[in-house]
Residue, then its C-alpha position, 0 to 999 in steps of 0.5 A: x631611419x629618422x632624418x636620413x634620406x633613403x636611397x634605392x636598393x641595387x644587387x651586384x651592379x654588373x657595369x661595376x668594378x675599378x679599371x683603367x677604362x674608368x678613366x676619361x678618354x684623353x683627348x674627348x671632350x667631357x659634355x661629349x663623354x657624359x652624352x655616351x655614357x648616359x645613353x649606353x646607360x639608359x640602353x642598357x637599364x642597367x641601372x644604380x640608383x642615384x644614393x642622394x634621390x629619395x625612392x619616391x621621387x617623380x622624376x627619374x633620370x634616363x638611365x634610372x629606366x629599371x626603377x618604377x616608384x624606387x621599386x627595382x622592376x627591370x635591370x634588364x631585359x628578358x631579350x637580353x638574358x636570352x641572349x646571355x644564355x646563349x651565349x653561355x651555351x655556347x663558351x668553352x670552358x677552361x681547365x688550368x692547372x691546380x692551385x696546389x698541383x701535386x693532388x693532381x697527379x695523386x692516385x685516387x679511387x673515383x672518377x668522373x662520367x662525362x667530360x661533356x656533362x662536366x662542362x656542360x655543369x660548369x655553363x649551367x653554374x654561371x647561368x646561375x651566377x649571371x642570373x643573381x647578378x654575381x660575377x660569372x664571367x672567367x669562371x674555370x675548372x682547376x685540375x686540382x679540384x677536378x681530382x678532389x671532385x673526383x675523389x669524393x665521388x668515389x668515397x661517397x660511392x664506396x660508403x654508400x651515402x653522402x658525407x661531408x666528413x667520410x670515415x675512411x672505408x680502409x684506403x691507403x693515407x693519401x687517397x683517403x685525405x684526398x677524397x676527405x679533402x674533396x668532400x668536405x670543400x665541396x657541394x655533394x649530390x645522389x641521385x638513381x636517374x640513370x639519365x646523363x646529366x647527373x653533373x647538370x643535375x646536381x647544379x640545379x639541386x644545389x639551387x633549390x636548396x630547399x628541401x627540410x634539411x637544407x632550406x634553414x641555411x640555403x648554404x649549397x645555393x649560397x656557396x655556389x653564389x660565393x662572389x669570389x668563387x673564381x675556379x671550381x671542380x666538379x665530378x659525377x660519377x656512379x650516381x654521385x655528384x661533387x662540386x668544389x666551392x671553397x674557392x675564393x680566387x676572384x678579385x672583381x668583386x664588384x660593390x653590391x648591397x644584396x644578393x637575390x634568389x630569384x633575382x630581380x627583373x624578369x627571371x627564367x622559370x627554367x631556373x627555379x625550382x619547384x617549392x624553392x625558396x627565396x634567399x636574400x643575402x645582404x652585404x655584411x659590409x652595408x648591413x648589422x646582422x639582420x635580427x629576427x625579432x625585426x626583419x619581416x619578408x613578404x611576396x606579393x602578387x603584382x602586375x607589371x604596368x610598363x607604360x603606366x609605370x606602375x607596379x599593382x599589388x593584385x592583392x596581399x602578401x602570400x602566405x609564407x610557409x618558410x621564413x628563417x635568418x642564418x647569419x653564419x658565414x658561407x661563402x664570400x656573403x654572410x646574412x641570409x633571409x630565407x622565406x617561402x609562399x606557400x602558394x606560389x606559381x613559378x610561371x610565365x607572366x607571373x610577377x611578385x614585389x619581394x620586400x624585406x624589412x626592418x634591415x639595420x643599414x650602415x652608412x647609406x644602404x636602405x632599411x628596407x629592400x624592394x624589388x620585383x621578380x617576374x618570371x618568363x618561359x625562356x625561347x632557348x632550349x634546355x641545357x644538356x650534357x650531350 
């Protein structure tokens, strides 16, 4: 836009969020203050962009370490993920009483396989989450929607197909609305592998989200990027999976201008699918409705020269394969850009600049968001139910 300053773009900031520890300490000098939290700043290149400096500005304040030239190349680190998805392996995962609480104790047809694999489902979840930038912490299974997971995959099982609006295979009243209830709230899932897992699984299908039925919206993928999801259920059981996601729970919201798949910075070939597209979901509250007369999106091969502080196109943008908008309202984030190359590697050491243009911002957020994603082959071993 003509005659304002354009500010660098930044997805979920994860240091953000009002609270009390926002308050400077009583007692500490504040030159003192400013000193640490500057440093743990530039430590931890976590870093927003200072709104009032132009993207093209040569020099960058020390805790502005994640921006090469205004193009984010390096929220964090792939040492740091590493380090997260461990830790993520390794939570335990809560089961709290139902918002509703009488469908727990309801009679219903279905199941869940394994307690393990539900578990180990939910941790594959907040990878996912903390990947994307979009808070992931505190994340529980409610034993309510672990019942209507549970009664979905029993209705889907007796139909013999996926339906999110089931017709009632001749139940009694109150286990039919009980799955109905289950199926239309949640993200369902099939697969024949007869291989554990199938709770796992399901996770990973809902990210890629890309096959010709589903790829126009990514709408599974979104759901369960959805900020405010903050409790969930989730079943798999005789080749049927259910997630619940019609959960808007979470306060903590913190502010944000987009919400990536893949994310930006280094990013886990673990956790992208093969032929998966690209989303980028901009923040209703920073962004009009992205027009598909104007909003382009392109993904171009690059080096990442760290000590030049350079970002190198080797050449032009990708051929796209897939490219849509869908401005309907899933989740918490509405806005999605959808775009696919055709002849995309997903491998370790492979970097692409991702830019979305012609973006109506208000207030300050940037028309056009740029950003690299640089994928690696994680040290950490795959997730399992077992």
């Amino acid at each position: 836009m003509a005659g304002r300053r354009e500010r660098r773009s930044y997805p979920y900031n994860p240091c953000g969020g009002a609270g009390p520890h926002d308050k400077p300490l009583k007692g500490v000098p504040m030159k003192l203050l400013l000193a640490v939290v500057t440093t743990v700043l530039a430590t931890l290149a976590l870093a927003r962009a200072d709104r009032g400096t132009s993207p093209a500005a040569a020099t960058r304040p020390a805790a502005d370490a994640a921006y090469m030239n205004g193009i984010l190349v390096s929220p964090r680190t792939a040492a740091a993920i590493e380090a997260e998805l461990g830790r993520i392996r390794a939570m335990k995962v809560e089961t709290v009483p139902g918002r509703g609480g009488p469908a727990v104790a309801a009679a219903r047809d279905g199941g869940n396989d394994s307690q393990a694999d539900r578990e180990a489902a939910v941790r594959r979840l907040i990878e996912y989450r903390y990947l994307c930038f979009v808070p992931h912490e505190g994340i529980v299974l409610d034993a309510q929607y672990n019942a209507h997971a549970e009664a979905a995959c029993g209705i889907l099982k007796e139909i013999g197909r996926l339906d999110h609006d089931p017709p009632n295979p001749g139940w009694p009243a109150d286990r039919y609305a009980l799955a109905r209830r289950g199926a239309g709230a949640s993200n369902i899932y099939t697969d024949n592998d007869p291989a554990p897992g199938l709770g796992v699984r399901s996770i990973d299908a809902y990210m890629n989200d890309s096959d010709p039925r589903n790829i126009t919206r990514v709408g599974h993928r979104r759901w369960c990027l959805s900020p405010r999801l903050g409790r969930t259920g989730i079943a798999a059981w005789r080749g049927y999976a259910a997630l619940w996601v019609r959960d808007d729970s979470r306060r903590d919201v913190p502010d944000f201008d987009y919400v990536a798949y893949p994310a930006p910075g280094p990013f886990p070939v673990s956790h992208f699918g093969r032929r998966a597209a690209f989303s980028v979901q901009v923040n209703e509250a920073r962004y009009q409705k992205p027009d598909a007369r104007r909003v382009r999106a392109t993904i171009t091969p690059v080096r990442v020269l760290r000590e030049q502080g350079q970002v190198k196109p080797l050449g032009g943008p990708l051929k796209l394969d897939f490219f849509a908008i869908d401005n309907s309202v899933i989740g918490s984030v509405q806005n999605a850009v959808i775009f696919r190359a055709a002849d995309l590697r997903a491998e370790h050491g492979a970097a692409y600049l991702v830019e979305v243009t012609g973006l109506t911002p208000r207030g300050d957020a940037p028309a056009t968001i740029r950003y690299v994603t640089e994928f690696f082959a994680p040290k950490i071993r795959p997730i399992s139910a077992e």
